[in-house]
VONU-290683 format. One record per residue (C-alpha): x, y, z. Coordinates in steps of 0.001 Angstrom, whole numbers, plus 524288, in hexadecimal, padded with zeros to 5 digits. Layout:
N
XYZ
...
//
This chain:
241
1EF11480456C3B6
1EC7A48B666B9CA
1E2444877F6B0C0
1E713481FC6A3CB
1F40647DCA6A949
1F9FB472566A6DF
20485469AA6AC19
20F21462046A32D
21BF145C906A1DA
225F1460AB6975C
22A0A4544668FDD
2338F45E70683F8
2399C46A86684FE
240804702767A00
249FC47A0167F27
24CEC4813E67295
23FCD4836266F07
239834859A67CBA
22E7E47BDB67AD1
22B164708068344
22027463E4681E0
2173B461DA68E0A
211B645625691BF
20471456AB699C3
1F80E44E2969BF7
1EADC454C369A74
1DD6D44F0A69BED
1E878441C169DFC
1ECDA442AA6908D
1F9CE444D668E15
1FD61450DA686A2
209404583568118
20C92466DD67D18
21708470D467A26
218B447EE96800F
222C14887D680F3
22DA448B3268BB3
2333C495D668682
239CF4A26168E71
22F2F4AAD5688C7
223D34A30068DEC
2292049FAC69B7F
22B4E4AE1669D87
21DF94B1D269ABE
21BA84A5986A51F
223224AD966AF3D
21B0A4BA4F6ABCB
20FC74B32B6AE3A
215954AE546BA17
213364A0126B5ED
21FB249CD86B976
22BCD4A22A6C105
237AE4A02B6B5EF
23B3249AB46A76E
23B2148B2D6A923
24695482626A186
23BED4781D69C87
2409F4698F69C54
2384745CB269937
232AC457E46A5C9
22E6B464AA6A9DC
220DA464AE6B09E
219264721B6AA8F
20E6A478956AC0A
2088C47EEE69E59
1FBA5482F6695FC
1F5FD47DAC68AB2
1F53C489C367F5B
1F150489DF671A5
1FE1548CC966A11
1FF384984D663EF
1FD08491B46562E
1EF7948D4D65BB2
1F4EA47E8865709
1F5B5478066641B
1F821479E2672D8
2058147CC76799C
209B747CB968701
20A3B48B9168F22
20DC9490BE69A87
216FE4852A69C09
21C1E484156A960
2266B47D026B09B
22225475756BE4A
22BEC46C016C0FB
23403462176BB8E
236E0455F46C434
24188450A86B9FB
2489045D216B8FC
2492B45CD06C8A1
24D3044EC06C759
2599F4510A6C059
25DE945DD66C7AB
25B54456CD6D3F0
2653144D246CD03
26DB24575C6C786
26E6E45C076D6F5
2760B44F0A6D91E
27C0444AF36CD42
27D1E453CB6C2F5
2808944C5D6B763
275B8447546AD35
274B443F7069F88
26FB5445B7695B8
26D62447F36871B
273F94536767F7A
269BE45C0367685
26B4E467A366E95
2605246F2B66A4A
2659C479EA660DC
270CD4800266572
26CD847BFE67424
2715E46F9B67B44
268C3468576841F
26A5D45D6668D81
260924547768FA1
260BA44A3669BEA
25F3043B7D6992C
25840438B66A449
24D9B442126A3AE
24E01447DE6977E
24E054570569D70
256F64601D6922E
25E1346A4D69854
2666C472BD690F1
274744713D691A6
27DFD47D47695D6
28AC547D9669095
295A7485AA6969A
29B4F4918A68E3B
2A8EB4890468DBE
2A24247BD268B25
2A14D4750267D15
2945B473C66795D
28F5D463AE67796
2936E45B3E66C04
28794459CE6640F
28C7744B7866188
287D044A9D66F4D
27AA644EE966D79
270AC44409672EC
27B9D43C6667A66
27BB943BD568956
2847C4452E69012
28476447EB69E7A
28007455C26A2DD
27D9F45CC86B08C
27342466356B3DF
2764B4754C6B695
26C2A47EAC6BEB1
267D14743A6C61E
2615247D7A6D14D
259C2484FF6C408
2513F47A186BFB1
24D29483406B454
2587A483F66AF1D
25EC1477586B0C3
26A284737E6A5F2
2747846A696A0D1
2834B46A996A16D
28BD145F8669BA5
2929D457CD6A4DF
29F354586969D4C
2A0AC46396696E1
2AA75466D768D5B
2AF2B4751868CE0
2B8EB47CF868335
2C5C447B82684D3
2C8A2489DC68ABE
2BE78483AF6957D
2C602477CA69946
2D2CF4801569932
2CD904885D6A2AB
2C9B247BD56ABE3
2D73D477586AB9E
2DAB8485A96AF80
2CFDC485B46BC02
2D40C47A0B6BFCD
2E20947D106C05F
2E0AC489FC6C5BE
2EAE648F5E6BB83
2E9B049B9F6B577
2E4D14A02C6A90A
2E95C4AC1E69FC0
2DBBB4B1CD69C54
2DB184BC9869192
2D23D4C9DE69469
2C8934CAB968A5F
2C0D94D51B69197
2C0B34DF4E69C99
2B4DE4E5D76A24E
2B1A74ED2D6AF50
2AD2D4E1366B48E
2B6B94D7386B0BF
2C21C4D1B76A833
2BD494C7AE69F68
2C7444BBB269B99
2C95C4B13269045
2CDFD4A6B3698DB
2D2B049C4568DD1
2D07A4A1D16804C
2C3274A8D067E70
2BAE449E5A681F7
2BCC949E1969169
2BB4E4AC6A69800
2B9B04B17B6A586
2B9214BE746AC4F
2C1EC4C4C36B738
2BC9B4D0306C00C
2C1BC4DEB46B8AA
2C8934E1796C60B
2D1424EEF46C571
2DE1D4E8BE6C386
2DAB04DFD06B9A2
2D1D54E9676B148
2E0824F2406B11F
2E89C4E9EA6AE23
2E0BF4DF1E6A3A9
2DC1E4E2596951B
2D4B54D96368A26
2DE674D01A686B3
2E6934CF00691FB
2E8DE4C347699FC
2E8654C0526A7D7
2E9FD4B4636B103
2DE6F4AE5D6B776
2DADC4A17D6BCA1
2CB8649B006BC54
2C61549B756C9A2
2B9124940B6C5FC
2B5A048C716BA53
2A85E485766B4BB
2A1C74833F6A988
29AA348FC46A8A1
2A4C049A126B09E
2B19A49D796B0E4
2B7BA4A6136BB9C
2C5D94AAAD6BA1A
2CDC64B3B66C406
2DB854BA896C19D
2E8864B5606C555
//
């Protein structure tokens, strides 16, 4: 092992702030200290070719990291913090593989929502779809059930809600999928490259390829009949009648 280098285990992370507590043993005393895990530092990481890629940090992670002065001269901080493994984190996407659906505990750290798993305490942030209301803040610190997205990109591992609830332009346009009935879309937009739709109102759009026939014969404000050929939470995919 490089000289100086210590191993760890992150016990905090604060997302917002980019700052996480490690826990080590040295000399077998048991020892704390903070560092930094921000974009700016894990790129000069890659430059030196310490590591391969910017790391998602989460409590549990096993690191590898320096002991520095800070730059007040006040008291030590953790460097060159870097991820190894984290067996937890593997746990629950080895879980997640199987059964997708977790309990968990609803945070929000500024404007940012976090979810954070009752079992194993591991935060991961929460993604909400462009047509899906954002969570009650009366729920905040109440269990809600959640399911993990990116499960083959460890690094980058987050939360959905298990039930959702979405505008009501969204659900409209569920009942229309699922019916396979068609929809009067307005043009809002034409470019080389394709027409672009309001589906239901202004909240719920979609875009149609600019072919030759269509570009003639449509202009902003026009309508034109088209039916939803696929449908989730994050894309919507339209094609004319």
């Amino acid at each position: 092992m490089e000289e100086g280098i210590l191993e760890g285990k992150i016990s905090f992370v604060h997302h917002d702030k980019h700052y996480v507590t490690i826990e080590y043993t040295h000399k077998t005393k048991k020892k704390s200290v903070n560092g930094k895990v921000d974009e700016a530092r894990q790129l000069q990481l890659i430059e030196q070719k310490l590591i391969k890629k910017i790391h998602q940090f989460h409590e549990g992670d096993e690191v590898y990291f320096k002991l520095e002065v800070s730059g007040r001269g006040d008291k030590m901080v953790a460097e060159q913090i870097r991820y190894r493994f984290n067996n937890t984190l593997g746990n629950l996407v080895n879980r997640a593989r199987t059964n997708n659906q977790f309990t968990g505990y609803l945070k929000q750290v500024e404007d940012k929502y976090f979810v954070k798993e009752a079992g194993s305490y591991q935060f991961f942030p929460l993604v909400l779809s462009a047509w899906e209301l954002p969570p009650d803040t009366s729920k905040l610190n109440e269990p809600i059930l959640f399911q993990l997205g990116n499960l083959d990109k460890p690094e980058k591992l987050h939360a959905t809600l298990f039930y959702p609830k979405y505008i009501p332009q969204y659900t409209a346009a569920q009942k229309h999928f699922n019916s396979k009935s068609p929809l009067n879309a307005a043009v809002y937009k034409i470019s080389p490259h394709g027409i672009y739709l309001n589906l239901i109102g202004d909240k719920l759009q979609a875009k149609i390829p600019a072919t030759k026939d269509l570009a003639a014969t449509l202009k902003e404000g026009d309508k034109i009949k088209v039916i939803i050929t696929y449908l989730s939470a994050h894309k919507i995919v339209v094609a004319p009648v």
